[in-house]
N, C-alpha and C positions, 0 to 999 in steps of 0.2 A: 504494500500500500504506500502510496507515494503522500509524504509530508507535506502537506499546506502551509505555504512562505508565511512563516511569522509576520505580523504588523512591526512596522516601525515604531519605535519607541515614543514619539509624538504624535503616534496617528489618532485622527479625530481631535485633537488638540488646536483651535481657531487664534491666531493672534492679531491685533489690531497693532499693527508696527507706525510709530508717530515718532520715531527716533529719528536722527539723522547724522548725519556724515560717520564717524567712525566707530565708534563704542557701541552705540546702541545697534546700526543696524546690522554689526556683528553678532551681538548678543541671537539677536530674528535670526540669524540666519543657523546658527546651531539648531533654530526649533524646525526650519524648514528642512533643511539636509536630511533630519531623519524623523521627517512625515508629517509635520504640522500645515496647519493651511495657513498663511503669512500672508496679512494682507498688507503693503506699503501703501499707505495713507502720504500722498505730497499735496500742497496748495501749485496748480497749475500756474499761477503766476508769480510765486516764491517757494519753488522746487528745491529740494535738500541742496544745499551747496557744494556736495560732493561733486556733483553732476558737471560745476565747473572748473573741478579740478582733472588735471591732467594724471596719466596721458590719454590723449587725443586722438580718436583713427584719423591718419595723415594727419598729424598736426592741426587739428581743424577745432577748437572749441565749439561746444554743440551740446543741448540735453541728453542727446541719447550715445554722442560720443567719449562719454569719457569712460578710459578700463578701470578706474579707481571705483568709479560707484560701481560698476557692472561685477568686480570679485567680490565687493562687499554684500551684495543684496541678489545671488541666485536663488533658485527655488522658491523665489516669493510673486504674488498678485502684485498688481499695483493699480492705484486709485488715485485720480486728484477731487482734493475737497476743500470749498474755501471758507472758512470757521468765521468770516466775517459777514457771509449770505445770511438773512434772516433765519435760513433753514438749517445753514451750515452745522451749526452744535447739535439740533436736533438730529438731522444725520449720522453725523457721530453715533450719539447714543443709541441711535437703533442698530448700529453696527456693532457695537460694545456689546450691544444685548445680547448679541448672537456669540462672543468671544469668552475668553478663556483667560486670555490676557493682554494687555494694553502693555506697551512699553513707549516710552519717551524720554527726552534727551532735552527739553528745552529749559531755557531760564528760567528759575523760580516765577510763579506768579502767573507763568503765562496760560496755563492751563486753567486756572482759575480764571482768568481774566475771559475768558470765554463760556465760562459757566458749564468745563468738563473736567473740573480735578476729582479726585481720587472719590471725596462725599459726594459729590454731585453722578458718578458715575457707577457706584457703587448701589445708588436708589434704582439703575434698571439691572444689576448684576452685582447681585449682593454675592457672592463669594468670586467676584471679582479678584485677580490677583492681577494687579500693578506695579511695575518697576521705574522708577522717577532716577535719572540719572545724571544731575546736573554736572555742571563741572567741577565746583568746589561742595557745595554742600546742598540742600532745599532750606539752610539756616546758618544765621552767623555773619560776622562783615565781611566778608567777602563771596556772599550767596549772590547777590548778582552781576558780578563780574563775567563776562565774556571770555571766550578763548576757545584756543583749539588744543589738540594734542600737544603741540609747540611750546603755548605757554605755560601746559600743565606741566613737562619735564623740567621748567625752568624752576616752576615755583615747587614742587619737589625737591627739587636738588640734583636733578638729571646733569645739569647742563655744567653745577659746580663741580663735580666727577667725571667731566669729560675734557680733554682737553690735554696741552702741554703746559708741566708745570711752572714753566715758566712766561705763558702765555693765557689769553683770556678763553672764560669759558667758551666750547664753541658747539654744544648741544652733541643730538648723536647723527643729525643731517635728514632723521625723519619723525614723523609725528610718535616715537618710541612708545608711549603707551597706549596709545589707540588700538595694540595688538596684544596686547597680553590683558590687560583689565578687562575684556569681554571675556578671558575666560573665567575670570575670578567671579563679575558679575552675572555669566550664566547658569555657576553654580551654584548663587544664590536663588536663582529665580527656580531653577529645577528641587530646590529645598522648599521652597513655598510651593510648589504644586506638590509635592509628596507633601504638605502638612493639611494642604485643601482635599486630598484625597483620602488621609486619613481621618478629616476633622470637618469635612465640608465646607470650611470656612477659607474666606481671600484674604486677602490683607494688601498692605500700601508697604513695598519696599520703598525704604530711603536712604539712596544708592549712591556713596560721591565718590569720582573717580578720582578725588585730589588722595584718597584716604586709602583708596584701592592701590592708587600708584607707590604709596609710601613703602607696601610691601615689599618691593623690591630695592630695596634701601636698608633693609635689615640693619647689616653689619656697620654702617654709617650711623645709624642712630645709636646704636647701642654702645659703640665704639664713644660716643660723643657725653652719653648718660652716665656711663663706666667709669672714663677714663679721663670725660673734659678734653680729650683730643679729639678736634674737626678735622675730617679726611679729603684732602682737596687733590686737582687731578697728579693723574699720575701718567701718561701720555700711553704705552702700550705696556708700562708697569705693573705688577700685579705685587702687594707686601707681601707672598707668602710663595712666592717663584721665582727661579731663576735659572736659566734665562726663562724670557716671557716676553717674546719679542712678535717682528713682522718684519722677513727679510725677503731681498730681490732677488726670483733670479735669473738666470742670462737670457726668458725668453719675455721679462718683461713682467710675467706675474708675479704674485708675493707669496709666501708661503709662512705662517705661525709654528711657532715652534716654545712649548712651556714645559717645565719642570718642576714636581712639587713634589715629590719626592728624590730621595737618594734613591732609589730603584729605577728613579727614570733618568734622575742625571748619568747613573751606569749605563743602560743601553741608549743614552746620546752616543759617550765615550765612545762607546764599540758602534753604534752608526757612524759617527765622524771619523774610524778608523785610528784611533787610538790618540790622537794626538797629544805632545808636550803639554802644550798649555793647559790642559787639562787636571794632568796630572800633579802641578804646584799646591806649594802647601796652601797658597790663599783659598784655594779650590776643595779643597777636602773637605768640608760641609756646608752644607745650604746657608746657616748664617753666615758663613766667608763669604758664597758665591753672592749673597744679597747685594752687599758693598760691594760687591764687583762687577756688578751689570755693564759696564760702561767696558770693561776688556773682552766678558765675555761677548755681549754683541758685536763686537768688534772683529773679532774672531769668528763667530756664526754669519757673519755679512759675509766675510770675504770666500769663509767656505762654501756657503751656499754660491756665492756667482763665479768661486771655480769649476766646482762639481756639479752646474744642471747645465742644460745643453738645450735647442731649441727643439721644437718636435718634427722638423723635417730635416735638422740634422741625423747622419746615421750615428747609429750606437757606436762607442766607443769601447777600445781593450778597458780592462779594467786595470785600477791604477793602486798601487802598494803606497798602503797606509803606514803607520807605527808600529812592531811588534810584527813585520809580513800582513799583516790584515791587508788583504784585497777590494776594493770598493771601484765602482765604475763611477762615470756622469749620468745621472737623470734627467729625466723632462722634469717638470716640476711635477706632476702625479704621479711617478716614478719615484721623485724622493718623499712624497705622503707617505708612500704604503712601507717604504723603504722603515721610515720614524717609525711607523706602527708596529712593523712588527719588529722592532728593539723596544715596544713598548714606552714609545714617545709622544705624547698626546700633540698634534703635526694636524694641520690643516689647509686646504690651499684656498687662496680669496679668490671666491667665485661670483663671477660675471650671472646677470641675469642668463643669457644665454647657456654658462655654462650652468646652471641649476636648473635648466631645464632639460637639460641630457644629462645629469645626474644619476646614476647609476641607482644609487642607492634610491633617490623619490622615481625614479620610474621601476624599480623591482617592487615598490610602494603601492603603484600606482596614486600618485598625490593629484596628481593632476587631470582636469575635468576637461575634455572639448565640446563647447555648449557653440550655438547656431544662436547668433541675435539677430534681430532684422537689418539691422545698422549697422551693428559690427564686425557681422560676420561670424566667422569661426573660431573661438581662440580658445586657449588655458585658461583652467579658474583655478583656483585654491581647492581642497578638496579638506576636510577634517583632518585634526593631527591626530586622531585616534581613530582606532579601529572595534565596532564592539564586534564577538566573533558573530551573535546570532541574527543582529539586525544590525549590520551594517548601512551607513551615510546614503545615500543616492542622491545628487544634484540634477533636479529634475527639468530644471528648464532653467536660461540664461535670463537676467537682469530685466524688470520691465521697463519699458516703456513710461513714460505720463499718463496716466490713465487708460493703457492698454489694458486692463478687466473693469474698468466701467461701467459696460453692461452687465456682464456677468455680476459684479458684486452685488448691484445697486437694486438689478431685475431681481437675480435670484435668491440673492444670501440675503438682503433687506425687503423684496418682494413688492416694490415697485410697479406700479403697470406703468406701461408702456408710456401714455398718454403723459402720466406724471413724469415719469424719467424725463422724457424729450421737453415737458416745461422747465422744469430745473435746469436744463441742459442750458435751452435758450435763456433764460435768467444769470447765467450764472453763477451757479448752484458749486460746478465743479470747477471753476477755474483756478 
């Protein structure tokens, strides 16, 4: 007898998505990828802002052009609704009525100010479960403050931990938390539906990505509460390795190279073929080696860009190290796998390109090719986990502005025809 495919872990599960640009409609899209019905809520005349950021197919700014909102928001509806229409709010809430859960992303106050916050939504979906995700907080002085990703890592502490130390802070070059806090904040929200399941009852998450980011700051706070010492940058430094670098080499790429262990400073030695310098008394434990970052890089620069070779040159003999140890020239993923197995934690800096023929995310399968109407064909992000029984499925690519319109308004709100197309003409949904 042949087994009936399990449901997805969200199926049957209706969201009302009013989040925008990064956090939140990350958060939607974990409920979409595996089986919830996601509806993206935009104002067709103040469409999520995502929309105008890049990149661009052909360079072209456009609502339906950009691949930043299109990875963030697959496997969801999309709807435009304008909350300023007489009808606007009332719409809402007959959509809420039918949902599971509301998520949003705006400025304190503004939910309210339209007459759909948390009480007011809750009187047509009383075990309503709501996630409110401002930037810094839904309370306190600096609740309404604006910003993006940007200046959340700043006001964190992101941007003072990145940098050279003897130069000014210079951030991490993308909106760093906008990727990780949705997944802290979706397991908050997957915690509220397991308490409304077990309890019947919804509740008002109040969700701040200022306090979610903090998380990863750990050892900076505690370091500071401890000790009274503030940890400021340290440019490719790490206090508790060495080396812990980023070196060139001969075909142009970089490759990392750290050590935090005496086990892994040994199988350097015996990767780099034994050499002298190595072997000095300053070198003989990790706290020598610390004080000495500046010789040991010094030494891993030049070894690296004599021993890698470019990838259309041919292989070379191999060449005697210290002790007869034998070692050839590498490509630069030649000397990865080389590190690895002396047990060198060894990385190479890879190129969008080269992460997308990545061996490892395509024995993964990480990557989705979804068909937009706009965009065409491309790679989406796919989950970073796998469950074994109901695994992810990305079921269709990024909507459109109110490309389910009908469909939501006819049949999930039950609309006749005649009323749709007056709202239509009013503008209802712009």
């Amino acid at each position: 007898m042949t087994a009936l495919p399990l449901k997805k872990p969200f199926a049957g599960l209706r969201v009302a998505d009013l989040a925008w640009v990064g956090v939140g409609p990350s958060v939607s899209k974990y409920l979409a990828d595996h089986g919830a019905e996601v509806i993206r809520v935009e104002s067709g005349t103040y469409p999520d802002p995502l929309r105008r950021v890049g990149p661009f197919l052909n360079d072209t700014p456009g609502p339906e052009n950009s691949g930043y909102y299109a990875n963030f928001n697959s496997s969801k509806l999309g709807i435009t609704l304008n909350l300023k229409h007489p009808r606007g709010p009332e719409l809402l809430k007959r959509l809420v009525a039918r949902c599971d859960v509301v998520t949003e992303s705006f400025t304190p106050g503004t939910m309210a100010r339209f007459g759909v916050d948390y009480e007011s939504l809750r009187q047509v979906r009383p075990d309503l479960v709501m996630i409110s995700m401002p930037l810094f907080a839904s309370s306190g002085p600096w609740s309404r403050y604006m910003g993006y990703g940007h200046v959340l890592q700043a006001a964190t502490g992101y941007n003072h931990l990145t940098g050279w130390p003897d130069g000014p802070p210079i951030g991490t070059g993308i909106a760093y938390t906008d990727f990780f806090v949705p997944h802290i904040a979706a397991a908050v929200l997957v915690a509220a539906l397991d308490y409304r399941r077990r309890t019947g009852r919804g509740q008002l998450i109040d969700f701040s990505q200022m306090e979610a980011a903090l998380q990863g700051l750990g050892t900076a706070i505690i370091d500071w509460t401890a000790n009274a010492h503030e940890q400021s940058r340290l440019g490719n430094r790490d206090p508790e390795a060495a080396p812990h670098g980023c070196y060139r080499c001969k075909d142009g790429r970089w490759i990392v190279i750290a050590c935090f262990t005496e086990e892994q400073w040994a199988g350097l030695k015996a990767a780099l073929g034994r050499p002298d310098w190595c072997d000095l008394e300053r070198m003989r434990r990790k706290w020598q080696r610390l004080n000495e970052q500046k010789e040991i890089d010094r030494h891993l620069a030049a070894w690296v860009e004599d021993m890698t070779r470019r990838e259309a040159d041919a292989a070379e003999e191999p060449v005697e190290g210290a002790e007869g140890v034998t070692i050839r020239r590498f490509t630069t993923y030649e000397l990865m796998h080389w590190m690895q197995q002396h047990g060198v934690p060894c990385g190479v800096v890879q190129s969008a390109e080269e992460m997308h023929n990545d061996p490892q995310l395509v024995h993964r399968g990480h990557y989705w090719r979804l068909r937009h109407p706009v965009l065409g064909e491309h790679t989406y992000d796919g989950p970073a986990f796998r469950l074994s029984r109901t695994p992810a499925e990305l079921t269709k690519a990024a909507p459109m502005l109110g490309e389910d319109n009908e469909y939501v308004y006819r049949q999930v709100l039950g609309l006749a025809e005649e009323e749709f197309i007056d709202l239509l003409v009013d503008g209802a949904f712009e």
